[in-house]
N, CA and C of each residue as an Amber inpcrd file, in Angstrom:
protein
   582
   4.5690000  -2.7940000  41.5870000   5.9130000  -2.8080000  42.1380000
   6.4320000  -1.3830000  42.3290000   6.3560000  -0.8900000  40.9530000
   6.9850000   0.9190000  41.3000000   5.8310000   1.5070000  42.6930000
   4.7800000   1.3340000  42.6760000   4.0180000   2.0460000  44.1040000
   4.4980000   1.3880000  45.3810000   5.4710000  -0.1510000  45.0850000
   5.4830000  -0.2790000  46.6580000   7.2740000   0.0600000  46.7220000
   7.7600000   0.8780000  45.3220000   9.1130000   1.2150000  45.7220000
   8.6310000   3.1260000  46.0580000   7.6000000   3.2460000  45.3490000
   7.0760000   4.6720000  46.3730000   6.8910000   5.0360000  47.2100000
   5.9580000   3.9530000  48.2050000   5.7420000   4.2190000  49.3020000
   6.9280000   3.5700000  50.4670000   7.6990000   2.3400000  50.1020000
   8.7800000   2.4890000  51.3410000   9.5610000   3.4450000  51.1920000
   9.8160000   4.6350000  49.9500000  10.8660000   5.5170000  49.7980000
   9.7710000   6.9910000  50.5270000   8.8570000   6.8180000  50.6090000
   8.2300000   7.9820000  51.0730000   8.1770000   7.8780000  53.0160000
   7.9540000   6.3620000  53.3940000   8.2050000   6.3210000  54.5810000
   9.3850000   6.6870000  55.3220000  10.1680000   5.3720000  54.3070000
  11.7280000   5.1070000  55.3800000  12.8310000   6.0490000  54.8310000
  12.8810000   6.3720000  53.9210000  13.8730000   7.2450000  53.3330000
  13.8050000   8.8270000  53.6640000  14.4630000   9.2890000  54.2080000
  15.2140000  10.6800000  54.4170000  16.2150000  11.2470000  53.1090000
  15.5690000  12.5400000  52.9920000  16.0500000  13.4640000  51.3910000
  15.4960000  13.7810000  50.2490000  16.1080000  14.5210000  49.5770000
  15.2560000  14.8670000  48.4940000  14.5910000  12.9910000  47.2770000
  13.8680000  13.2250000  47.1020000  13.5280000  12.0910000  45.7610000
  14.8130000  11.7070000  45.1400000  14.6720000  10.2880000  44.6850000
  15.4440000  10.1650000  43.6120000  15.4110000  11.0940000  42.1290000
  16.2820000  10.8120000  41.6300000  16.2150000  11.4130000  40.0770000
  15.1580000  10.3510000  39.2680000  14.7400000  11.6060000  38.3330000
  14.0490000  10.4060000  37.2860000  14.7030000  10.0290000  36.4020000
  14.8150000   8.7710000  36.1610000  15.4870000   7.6550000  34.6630000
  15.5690000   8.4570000  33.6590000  16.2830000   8.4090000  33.0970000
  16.5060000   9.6800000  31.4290000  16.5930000   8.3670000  30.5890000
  15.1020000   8.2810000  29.7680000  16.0450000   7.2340000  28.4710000
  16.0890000   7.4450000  26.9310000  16.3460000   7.2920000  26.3250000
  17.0380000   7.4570000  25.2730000  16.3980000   7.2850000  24.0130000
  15.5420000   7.7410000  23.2550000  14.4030000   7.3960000  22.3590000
  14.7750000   7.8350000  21.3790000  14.5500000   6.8910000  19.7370000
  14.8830000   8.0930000  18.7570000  13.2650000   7.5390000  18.1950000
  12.6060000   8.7620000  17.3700000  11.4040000   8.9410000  16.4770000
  11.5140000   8.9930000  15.6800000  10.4360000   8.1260000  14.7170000
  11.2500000   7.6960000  13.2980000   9.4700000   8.0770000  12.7110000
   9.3520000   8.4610000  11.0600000   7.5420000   8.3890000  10.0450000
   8.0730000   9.0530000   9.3230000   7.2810000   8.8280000   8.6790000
   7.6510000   9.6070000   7.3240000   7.2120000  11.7970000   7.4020000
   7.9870000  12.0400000   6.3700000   7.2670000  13.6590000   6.5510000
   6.0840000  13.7030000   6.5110000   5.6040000  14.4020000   7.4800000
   3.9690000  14.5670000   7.5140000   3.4920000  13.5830000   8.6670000
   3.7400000  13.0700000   9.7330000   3.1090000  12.4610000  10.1060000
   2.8940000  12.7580000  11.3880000   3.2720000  14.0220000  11.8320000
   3.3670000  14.5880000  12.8440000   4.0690000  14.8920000  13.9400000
   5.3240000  13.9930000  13.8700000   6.4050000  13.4470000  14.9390000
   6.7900000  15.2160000  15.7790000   6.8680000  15.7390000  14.8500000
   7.6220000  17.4500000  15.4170000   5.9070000  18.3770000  16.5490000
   5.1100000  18.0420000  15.4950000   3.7340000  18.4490000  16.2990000
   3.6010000  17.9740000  17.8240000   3.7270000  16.4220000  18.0620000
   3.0240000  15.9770000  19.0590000   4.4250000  16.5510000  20.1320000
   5.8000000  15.8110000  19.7230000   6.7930000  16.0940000  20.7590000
   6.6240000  17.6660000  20.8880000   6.7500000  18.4980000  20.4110000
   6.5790000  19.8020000  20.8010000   5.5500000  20.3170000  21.6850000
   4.1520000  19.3850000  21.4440000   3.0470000  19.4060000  22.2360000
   3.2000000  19.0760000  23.8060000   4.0160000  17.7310000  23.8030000
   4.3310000  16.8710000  24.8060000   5.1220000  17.7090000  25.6410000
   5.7760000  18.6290000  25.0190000   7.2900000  19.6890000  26.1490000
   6.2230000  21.3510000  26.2010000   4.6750000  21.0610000  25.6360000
   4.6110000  22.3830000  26.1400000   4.9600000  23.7030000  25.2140000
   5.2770000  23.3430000  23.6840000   6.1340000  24.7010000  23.2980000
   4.5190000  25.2380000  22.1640000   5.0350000  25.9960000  21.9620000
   4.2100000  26.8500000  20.9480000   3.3890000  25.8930000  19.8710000
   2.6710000  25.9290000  18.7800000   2.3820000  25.4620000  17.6880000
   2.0800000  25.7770000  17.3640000   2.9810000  26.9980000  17.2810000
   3.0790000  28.1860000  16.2110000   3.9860000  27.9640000  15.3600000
   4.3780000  28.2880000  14.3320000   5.9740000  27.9760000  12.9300000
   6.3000000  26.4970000  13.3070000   5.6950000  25.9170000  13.6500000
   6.3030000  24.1240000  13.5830000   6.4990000  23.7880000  11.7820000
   7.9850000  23.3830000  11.4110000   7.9780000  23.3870000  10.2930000
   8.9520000  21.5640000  10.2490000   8.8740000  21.0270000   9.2300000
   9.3310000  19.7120000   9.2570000  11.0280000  19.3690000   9.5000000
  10.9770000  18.6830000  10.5740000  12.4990000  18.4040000  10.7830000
  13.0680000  17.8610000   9.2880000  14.3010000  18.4490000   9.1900000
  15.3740000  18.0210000   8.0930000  16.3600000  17.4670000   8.4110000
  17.1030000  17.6280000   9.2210000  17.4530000  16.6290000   9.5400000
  17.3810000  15.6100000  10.8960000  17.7000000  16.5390000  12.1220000
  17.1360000  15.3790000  13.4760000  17.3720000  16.4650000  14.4050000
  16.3470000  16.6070000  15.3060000  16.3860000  17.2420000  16.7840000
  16.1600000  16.7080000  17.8610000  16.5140000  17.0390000  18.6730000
  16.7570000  16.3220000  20.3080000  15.4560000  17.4760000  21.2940000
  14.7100000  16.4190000  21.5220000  13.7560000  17.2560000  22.7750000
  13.7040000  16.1590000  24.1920000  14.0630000  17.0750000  25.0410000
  13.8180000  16.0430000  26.6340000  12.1500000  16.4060000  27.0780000
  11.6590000  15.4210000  26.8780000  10.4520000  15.2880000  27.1660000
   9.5410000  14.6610000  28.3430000   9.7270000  15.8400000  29.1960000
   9.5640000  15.0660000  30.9320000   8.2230000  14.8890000  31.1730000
   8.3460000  13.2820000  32.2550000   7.0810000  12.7450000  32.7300000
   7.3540000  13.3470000  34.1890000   6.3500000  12.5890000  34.7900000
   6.2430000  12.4110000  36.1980000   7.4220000  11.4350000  36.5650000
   7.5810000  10.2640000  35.9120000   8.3700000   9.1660000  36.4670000
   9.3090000   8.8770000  35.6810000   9.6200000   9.5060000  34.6840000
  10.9480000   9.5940000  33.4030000  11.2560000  10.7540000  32.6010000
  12.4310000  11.0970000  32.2740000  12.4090000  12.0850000  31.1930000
  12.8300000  11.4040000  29.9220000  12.0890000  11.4510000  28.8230000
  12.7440000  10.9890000  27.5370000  13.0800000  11.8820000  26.6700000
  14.6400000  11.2110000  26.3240000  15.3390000  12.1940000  25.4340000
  15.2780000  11.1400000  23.9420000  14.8160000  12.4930000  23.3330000
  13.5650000  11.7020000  22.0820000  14.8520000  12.5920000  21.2240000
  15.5760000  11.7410000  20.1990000  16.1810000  12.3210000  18.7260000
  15.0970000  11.8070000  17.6350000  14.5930000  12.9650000  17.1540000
  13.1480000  12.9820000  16.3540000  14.4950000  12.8660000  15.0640000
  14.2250000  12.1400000  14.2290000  14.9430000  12.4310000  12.8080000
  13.5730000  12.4060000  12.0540000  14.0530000  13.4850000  10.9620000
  13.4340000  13.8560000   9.3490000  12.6330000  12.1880000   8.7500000
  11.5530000  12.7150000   8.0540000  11.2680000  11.6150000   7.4350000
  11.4810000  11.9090000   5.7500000  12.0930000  12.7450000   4.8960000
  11.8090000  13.2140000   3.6730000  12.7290000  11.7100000   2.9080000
  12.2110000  11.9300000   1.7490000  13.0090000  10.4300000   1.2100000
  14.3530000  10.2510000   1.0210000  15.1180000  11.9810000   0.8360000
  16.6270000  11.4960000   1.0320000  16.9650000  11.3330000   2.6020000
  16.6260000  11.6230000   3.3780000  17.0930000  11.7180000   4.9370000
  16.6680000  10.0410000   5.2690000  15.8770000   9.7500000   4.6140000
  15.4550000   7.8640000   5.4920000  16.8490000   6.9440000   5.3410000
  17.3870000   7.2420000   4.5370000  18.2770000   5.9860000   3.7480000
  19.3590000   6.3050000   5.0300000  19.1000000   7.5280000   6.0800000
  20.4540000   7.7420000   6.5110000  20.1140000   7.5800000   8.2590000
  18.7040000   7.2040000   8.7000000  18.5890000   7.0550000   9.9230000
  19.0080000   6.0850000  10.4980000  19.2790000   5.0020000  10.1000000
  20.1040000   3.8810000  10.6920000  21.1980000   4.4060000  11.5220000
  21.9270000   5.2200000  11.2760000  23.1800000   6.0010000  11.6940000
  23.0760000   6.7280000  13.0680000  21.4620000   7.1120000  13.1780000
  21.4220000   7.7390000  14.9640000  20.5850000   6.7520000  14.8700000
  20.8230000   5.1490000  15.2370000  20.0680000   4.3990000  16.2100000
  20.7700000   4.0500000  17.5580000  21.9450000   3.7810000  17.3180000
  23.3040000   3.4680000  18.1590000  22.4700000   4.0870000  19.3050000
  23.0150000   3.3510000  20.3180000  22.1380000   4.0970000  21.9130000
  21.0940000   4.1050000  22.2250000  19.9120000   3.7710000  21.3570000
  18.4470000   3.9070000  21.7170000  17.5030000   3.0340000  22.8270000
  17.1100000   3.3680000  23.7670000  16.7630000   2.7490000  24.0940000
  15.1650000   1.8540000  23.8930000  14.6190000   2.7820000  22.8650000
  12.8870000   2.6360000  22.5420000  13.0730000   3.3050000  21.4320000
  11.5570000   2.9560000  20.8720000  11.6860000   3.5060000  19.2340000
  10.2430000   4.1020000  19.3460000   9.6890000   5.7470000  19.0010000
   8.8080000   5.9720000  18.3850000   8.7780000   5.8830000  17.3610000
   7.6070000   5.2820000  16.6670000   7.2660000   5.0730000  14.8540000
   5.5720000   5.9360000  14.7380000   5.8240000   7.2550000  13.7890000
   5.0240000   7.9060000  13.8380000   4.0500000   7.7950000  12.7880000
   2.8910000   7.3890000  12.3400000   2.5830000   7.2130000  11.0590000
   0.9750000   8.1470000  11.1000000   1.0670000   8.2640000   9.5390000
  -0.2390000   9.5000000   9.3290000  -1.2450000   8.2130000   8.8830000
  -2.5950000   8.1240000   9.7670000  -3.3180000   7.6340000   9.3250000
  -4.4920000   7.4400000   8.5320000  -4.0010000   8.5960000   8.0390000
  -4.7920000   9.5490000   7.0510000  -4.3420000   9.5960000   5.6530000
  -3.0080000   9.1000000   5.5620000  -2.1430000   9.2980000   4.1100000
  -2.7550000   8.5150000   3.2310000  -2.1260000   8.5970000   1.6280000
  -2.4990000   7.8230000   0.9080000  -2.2650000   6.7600000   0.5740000
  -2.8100000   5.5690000  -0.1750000  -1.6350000   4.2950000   0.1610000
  -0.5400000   4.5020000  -0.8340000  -0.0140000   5.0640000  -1.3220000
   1.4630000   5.1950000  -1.4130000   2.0910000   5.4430000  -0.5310000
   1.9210000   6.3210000   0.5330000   2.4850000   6.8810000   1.4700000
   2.4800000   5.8730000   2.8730000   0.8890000   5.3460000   2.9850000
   1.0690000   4.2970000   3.9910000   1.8220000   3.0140000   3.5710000
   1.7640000   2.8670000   2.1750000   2.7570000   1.3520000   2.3290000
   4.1840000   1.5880000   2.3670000   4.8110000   3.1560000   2.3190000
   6.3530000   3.3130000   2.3320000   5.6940000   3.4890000   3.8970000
   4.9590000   3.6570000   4.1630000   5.4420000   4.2290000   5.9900000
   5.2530000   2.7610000   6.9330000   4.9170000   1.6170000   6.1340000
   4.6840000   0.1460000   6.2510000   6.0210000  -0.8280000   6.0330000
   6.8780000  -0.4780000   4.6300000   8.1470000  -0.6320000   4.6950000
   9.3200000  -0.2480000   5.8060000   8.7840000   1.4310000   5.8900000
  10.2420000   1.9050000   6.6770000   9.8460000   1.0320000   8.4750000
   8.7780000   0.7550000   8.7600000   8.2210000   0.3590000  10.3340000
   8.7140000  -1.3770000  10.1420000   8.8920000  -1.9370000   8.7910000
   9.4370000  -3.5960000   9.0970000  10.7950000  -3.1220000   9.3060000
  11.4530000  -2.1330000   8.9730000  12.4750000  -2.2230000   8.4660000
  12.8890000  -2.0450000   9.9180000  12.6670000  -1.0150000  10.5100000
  12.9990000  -0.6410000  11.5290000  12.6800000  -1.9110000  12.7620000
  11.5300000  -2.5250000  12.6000000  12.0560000  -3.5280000  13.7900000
  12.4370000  -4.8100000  13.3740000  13.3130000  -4.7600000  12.1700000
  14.2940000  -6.0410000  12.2300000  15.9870000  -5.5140000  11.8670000
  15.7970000  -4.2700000  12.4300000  17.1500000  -4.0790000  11.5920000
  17.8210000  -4.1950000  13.7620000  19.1660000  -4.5410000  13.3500000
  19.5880000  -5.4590000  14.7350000  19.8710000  -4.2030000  15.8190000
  20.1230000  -3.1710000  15.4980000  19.7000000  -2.1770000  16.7890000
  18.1670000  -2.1950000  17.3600000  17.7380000  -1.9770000  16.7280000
  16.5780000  -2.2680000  17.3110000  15.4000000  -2.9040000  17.5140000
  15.5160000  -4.0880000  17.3750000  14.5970000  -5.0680000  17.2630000
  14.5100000  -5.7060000  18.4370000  15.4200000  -5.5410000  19.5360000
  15.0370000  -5.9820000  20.6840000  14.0250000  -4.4400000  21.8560000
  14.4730000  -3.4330000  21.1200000  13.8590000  -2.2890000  21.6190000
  12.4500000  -2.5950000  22.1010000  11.5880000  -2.1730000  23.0930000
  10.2310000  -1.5330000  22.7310000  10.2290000  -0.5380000  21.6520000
   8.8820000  -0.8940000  20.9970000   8.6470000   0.2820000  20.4370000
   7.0980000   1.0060000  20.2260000   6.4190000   1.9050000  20.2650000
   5.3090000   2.7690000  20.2350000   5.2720000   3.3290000  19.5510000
   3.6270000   2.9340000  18.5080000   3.4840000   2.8910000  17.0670000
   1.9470000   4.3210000  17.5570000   2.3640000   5.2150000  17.1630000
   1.6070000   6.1930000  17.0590000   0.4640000   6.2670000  15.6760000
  -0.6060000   6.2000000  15.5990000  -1.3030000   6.3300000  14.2010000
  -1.9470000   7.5760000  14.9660000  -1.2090000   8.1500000  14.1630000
  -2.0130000  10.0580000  13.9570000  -2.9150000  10.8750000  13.0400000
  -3.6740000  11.4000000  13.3580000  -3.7790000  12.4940000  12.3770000
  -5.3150000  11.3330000  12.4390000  -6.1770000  10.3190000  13.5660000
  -6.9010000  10.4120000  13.9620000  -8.4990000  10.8690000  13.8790000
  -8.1220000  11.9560000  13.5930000  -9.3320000  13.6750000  13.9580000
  -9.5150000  13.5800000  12.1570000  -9.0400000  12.9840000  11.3770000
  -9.2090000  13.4980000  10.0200000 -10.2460000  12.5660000   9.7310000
 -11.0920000  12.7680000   8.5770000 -12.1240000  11.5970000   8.3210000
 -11.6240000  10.3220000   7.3760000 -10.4350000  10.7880000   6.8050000
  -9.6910000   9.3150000   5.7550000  -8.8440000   8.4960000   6.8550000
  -9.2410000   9.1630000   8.5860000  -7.6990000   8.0810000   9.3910000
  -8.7720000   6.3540000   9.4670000  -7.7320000   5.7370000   9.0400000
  -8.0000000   4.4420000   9.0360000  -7.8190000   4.0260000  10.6200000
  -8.6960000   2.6730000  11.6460000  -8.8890000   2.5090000  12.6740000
  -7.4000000   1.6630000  13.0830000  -7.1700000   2.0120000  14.4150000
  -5.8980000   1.0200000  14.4010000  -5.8190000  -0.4040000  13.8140000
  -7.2620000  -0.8260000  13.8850000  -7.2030000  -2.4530000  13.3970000
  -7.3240000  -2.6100000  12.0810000  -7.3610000  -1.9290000  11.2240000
  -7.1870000  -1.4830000   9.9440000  -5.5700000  -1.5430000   9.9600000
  -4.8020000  -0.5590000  10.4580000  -3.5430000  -0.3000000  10.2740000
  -2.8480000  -1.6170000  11.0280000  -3.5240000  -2.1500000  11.7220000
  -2.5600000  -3.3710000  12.6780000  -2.3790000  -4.5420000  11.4170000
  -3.6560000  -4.9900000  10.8620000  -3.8370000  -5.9210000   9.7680000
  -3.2130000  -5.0260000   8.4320000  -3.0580000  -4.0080000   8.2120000
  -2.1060000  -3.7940000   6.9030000  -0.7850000  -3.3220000   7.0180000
  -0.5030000  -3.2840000   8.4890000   0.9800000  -3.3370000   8.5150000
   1.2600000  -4.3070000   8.9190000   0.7450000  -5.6750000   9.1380000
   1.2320000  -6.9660000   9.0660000   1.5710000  -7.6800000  10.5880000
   1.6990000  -6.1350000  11.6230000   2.2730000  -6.4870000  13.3070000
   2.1020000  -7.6050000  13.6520000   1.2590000  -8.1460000  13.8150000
   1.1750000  -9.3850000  14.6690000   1.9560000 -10.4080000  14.2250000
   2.1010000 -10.7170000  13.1810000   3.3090000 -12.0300000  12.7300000
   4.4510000 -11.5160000  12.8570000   4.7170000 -10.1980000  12.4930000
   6.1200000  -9.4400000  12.6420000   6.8920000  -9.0280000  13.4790000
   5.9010000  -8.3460000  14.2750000   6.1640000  -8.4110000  15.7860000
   5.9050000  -9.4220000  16.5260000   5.6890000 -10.8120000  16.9590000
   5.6250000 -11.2550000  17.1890000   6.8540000 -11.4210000  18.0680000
   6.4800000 -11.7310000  19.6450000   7.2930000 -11.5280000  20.2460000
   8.9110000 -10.5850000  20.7060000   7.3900000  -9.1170000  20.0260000
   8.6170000  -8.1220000  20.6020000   8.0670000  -7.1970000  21.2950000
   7.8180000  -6.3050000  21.8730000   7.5990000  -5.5370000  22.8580000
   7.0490000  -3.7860000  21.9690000   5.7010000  -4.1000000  21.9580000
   5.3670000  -3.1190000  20.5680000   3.9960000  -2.5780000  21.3790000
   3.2040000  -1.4800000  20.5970000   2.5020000  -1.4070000  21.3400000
   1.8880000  -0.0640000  20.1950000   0.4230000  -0.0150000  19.5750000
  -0.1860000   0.2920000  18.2580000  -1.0000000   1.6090000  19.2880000
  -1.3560000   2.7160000  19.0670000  -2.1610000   3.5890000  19.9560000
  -2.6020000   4.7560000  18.4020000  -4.2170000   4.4840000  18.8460000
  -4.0970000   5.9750000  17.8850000  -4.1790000   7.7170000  18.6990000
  -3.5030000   8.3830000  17.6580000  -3.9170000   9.3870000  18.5010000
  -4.1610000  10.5180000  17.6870000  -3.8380000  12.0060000  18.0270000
  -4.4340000  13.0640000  17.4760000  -3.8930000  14.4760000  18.4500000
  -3.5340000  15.4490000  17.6790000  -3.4120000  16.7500000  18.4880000
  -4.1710000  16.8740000  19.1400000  -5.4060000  16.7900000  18.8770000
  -6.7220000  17.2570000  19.6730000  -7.0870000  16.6760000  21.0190000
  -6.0640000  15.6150000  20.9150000  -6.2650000  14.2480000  22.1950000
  -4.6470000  14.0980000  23.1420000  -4.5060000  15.2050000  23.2710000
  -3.0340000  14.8870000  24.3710000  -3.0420000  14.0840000  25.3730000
  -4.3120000  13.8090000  25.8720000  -4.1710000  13.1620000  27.3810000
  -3.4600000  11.8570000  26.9220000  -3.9190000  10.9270000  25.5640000
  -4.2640000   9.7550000  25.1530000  -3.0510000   9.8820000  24.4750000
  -2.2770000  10.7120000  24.0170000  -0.9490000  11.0020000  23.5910000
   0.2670000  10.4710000  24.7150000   0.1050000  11.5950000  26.2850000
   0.5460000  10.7790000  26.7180000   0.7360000   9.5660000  28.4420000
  -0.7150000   9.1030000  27.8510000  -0.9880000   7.7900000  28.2290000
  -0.5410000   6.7150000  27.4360000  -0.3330000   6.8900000  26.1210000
   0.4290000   6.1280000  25.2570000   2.0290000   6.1660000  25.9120000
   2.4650000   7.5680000  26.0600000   4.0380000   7.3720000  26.3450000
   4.3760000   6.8990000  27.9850000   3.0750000   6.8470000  28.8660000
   3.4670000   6.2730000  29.8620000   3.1500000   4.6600000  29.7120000
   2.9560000   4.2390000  28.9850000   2.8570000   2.8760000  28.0690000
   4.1510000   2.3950000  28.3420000   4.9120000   3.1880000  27.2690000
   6.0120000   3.1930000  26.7440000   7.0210000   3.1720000  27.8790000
   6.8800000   4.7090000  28.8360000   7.7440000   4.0940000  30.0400000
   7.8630000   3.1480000  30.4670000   6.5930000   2.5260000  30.7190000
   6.2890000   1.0150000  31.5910000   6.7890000   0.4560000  31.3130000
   7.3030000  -0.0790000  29.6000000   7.8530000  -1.1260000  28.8030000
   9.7060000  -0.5610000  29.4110000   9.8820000   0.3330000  29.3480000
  11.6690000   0.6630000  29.2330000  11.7820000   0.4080000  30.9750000
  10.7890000   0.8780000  31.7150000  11.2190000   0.0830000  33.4250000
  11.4740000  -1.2810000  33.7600000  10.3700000  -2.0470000  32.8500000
  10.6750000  -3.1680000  32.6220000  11.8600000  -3.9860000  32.7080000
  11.9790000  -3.4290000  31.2810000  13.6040000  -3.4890000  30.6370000
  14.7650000  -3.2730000  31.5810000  14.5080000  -2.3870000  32.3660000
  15.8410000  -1.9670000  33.0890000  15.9350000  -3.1900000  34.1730000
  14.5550000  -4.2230000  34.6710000  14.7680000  -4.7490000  35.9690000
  14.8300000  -6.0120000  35.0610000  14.9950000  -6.5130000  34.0380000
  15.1880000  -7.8360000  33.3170000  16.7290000  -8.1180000  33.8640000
  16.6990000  -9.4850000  34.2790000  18.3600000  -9.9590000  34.6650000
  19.0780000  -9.7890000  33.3090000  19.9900000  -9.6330000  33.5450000
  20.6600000  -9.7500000  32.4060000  21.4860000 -10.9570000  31.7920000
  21.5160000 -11.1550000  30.5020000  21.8160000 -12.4680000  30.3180000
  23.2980000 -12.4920000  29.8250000  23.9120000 -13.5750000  29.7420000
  25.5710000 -13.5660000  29.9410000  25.2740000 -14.6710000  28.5360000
């Protein structure tokens, strides 16, 4: 559908392009799981002094066919209790998880990911479940992480979507987030219900 709204806008239409869609993303994992690495990767900046968000930063992170404005919040254990507070507005949810951690760490990063798609902002969201850190030899396979974070009964009938990835692998980074676009275009052409 978007290629045949490309090509009648490339024929019949006179002027510059439309604008691209800006939507509204906040990124949620625990510390350590890479969320500040990859978005910084994704805009192009250094990865050089990348040091762990404390509390929440805003990066516009442009595609070809969207720009997403991603509010990355902190994952440290006092900052979680308080992310509920920038969900307001979101339109999609990154959930960043190290697939490499230990299971203490993966079953809090298993808690905070139910929590997040039943809590009522965002549970109707898409959301794109990053398993990072990939490239390490302890990262567990997505189907490992799909069956111990429980997704399929949980998510069940919501608009989710499990990708592993890795610094070392940007392309697949973001082919995942044009995933993700796909799901929020979607969204925008759903009738709306009264």
């Amino acid at each position: 559908m978007r290629y045949v709204r490309q090509c009648f806008r490339a024929l019949c239409c006179k002027g510059p392009p439309p604008p691209r869609p800006e939507y509204d993303l906040v990124c949620i994992g625990l510390s350590g799981s890479g969320k500040t690495s990859l978005l910084s990767q994704l805009c192009s900046e250094s990865a050089e002094n990348i040091v762990s968000t404390t509390g929440f930063s805003i990066k516009a992170v442009p595609f070809q066919n969207a720009i997403l404005n991603v509010k990355e919040l902190g994952g440290a254990d006092n900052i979680r209790k308080y992310w509920s507070r920038y969900y307001q507005g979101s339109q999609g949810v990154i959930f960043v998880l190290d697939s490499a951690s230990s299971e203490d760490d993966l079953e809090t990063a298993r808690n905070e990911l139910h929590s997040a798609l039943q809590h009522p902002q965002l549970c109707t969201l898409p959301f794109l479940i990053l398993a990072n850190h990939q490239d390490k030899p302890a990262a567990r396979s997505v189907q490992e992480i799909k069956k111990y974070f429980e997704l399929e009964p949980l998510a069940r009938g919501k608009r989710w979507i499990l990708k592993p990835c890795s610094l070392d692998d940007m392309e697949a980074v973001k082919d995942s987030f044009s995933l993700l676009i796909n799901l929020l275009e979607e969204r925008d052409f759903e009738p709306s219900r009264m």
